[in-house]
Steps between C-alpha positions, in 0.01 A plus 500: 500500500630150671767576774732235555684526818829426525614221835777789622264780424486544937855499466532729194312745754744517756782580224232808389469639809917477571519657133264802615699538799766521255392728301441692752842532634626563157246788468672706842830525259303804308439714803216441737229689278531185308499243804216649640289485132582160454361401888203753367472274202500159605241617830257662211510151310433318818251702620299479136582117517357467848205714388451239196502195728271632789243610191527121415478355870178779454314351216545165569332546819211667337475274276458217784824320351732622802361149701747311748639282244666773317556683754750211622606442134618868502659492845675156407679657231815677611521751224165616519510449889798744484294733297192502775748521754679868357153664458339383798242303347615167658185292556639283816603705827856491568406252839319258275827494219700447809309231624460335161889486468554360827264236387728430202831433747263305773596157349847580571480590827313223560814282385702625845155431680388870543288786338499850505196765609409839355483736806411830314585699256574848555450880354859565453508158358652278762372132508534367830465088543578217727659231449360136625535163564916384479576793239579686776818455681595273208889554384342607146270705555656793410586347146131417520363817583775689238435281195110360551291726648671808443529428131126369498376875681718692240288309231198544613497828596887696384351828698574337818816659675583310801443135649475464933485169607368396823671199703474400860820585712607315786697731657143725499230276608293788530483586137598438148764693360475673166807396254505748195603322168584773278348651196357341220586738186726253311300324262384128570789320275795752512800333744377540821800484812560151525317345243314605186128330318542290207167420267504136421220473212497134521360467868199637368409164299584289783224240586358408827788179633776633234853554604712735273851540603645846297828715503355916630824719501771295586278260742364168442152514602246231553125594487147277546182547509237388774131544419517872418824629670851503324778457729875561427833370665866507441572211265702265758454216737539607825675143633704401150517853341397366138249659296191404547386463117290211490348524811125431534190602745359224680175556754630434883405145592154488666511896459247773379424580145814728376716407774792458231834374618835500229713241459839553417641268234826444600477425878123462525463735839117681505412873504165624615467771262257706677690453803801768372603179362626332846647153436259236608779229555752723647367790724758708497558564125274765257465594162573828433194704394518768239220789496255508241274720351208393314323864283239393287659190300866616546715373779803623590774361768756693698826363551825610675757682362839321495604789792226330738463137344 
């Protein structure tokens, strides 16, 4: 029988689980013989469902179906992904799914002219990394580090507990100093302090040279594309504070192939887009850059809450 799958299904999940949880609490109001059969319940169901699907993950291997293109297919999809995850029967280590959602947030830390490197992962599931290049020392980092990588390591792998991030110190020449972040339990897109992660379906369609200029939450975003990396800024002119609807990518006089500057319509000033979007014609002024987040063919953004805006 055909199964159609509904777009909020992922969603629909998250209510199921906060429904069990629920029902759970509900269940303690008859004594604790009957909270501690419903927790005996719902582990016997997951146990036989996590039986079930490692059986599966069992015959299509025998079967020589289990190759690395379904293998990916199955770790791409973040229900089934979830699944693997609870029953241990994950495919990718927890160091390669942290590396891989680095990778997706790389294009934004590119935009402030840095990156970001995977140190190690550890048993008691601490990921330790260093951060490079101008990311480091730069006045948002720490919205940097809270809403892009942080949310892109909870994605990839939601069993990691803790974040330490490495960063020269000048006042200790001798070594780096180790700067805990916090834990990672919340979920990617609940609020997060000072900001929360919108999806924006329609960045997903955007071509290679478009400009798309969108409302996310209450903020006017602007968002291009530049060979295969999807940037997002705050929707305003740095110099005459318009929107910036209408604006176009132009290559960089006597410059590389996808060195794309943006021209504002209303005063015609330049950004360098891949540059944190520094003004070309007037040093001192920046776009504001928004993180994004880029998991299989959604993207979300993160902006500020009106608290921190």
């Amino acid at each position: 029988m055909a199964h159609d799958e509904s777009p909020d299904q992922t969603s629909d999940l998250g209510a199921t689980g906060e429904r069990i949880d629920a029902v759970l609490t509900a269940s303690a109001t008859g004594g604790v013989v009957a909270r501690e059969r419903a927790e005996e319940l719902v582990r016997l169901v997951t146990d036989l469902y996590g039986s079930g699907l490692e059986q599966v993950m069992e015959i299509l291997h025998e079967s020589g179906h289990l190759d690395d293109d379904l293998l990916h297919k199955l770790a791409s999809d973040e229900l089934v992904s979830g699944l693997l995850l609870v029953h241990g029967l994950h495919p990718y280590s927890v160091e390669q799914r942290v590396e891989d959602g680095l990778e997706s947030v790389r294009p934004y830390l590119g935009s402030h002219g840095g990156d970001v490197e995977l140190l190690a992962v550890t048993d008691d599931g601490t990921v330790r990394l260093r951060l490079l290049g101008s990311c480091d020392g730069c006045p948002s980092s720490s919205v940097t580090l809270k809403l892009a990588v942080e949310g892109a390591i909870e994605a990839a792998a939601p069993e990691v507990v803790s974040i330490e991030v490495e960063t020269p110190s000048e006042s200790s020449p001798a070594g780096p100093a180790l700067i805990p972040v916090g834990s990672l339990m919340s979920r990617l897109h609940d609020d997060a302090p000072g900001g929360a992660w919108h999806p924006v379906p329609e960045l997903a369609g955007l071509g290679a040279g478009e400009v798309l200029t969108t409302e996310v939450g209450a903020t006017g975003v602007l968002a291009c594309r530049i060979g295969s990396d999807v940037f997002a800024y705050v929707d305003r002119c740095a110099r005459c504070e318009s929107s910036l609807a209408g604006a176009v990518l132009a290559r960089r006089l006597g410059g590389a192939t996808g060195d794309a500057l943006l021209r504002c319509p209303s005063c015609q000033v330049h950004y360098d887009i891949r540059k944190a979007g520094g003004c070309v014609d007037v040093p001192e002024l920046h776009l504001e850059p928004l993180p994004l987040l880029t998991e299989g063919d959604a993207i979300s953004v993160a902006v500020l809450t009106p608290e921190v805006a």
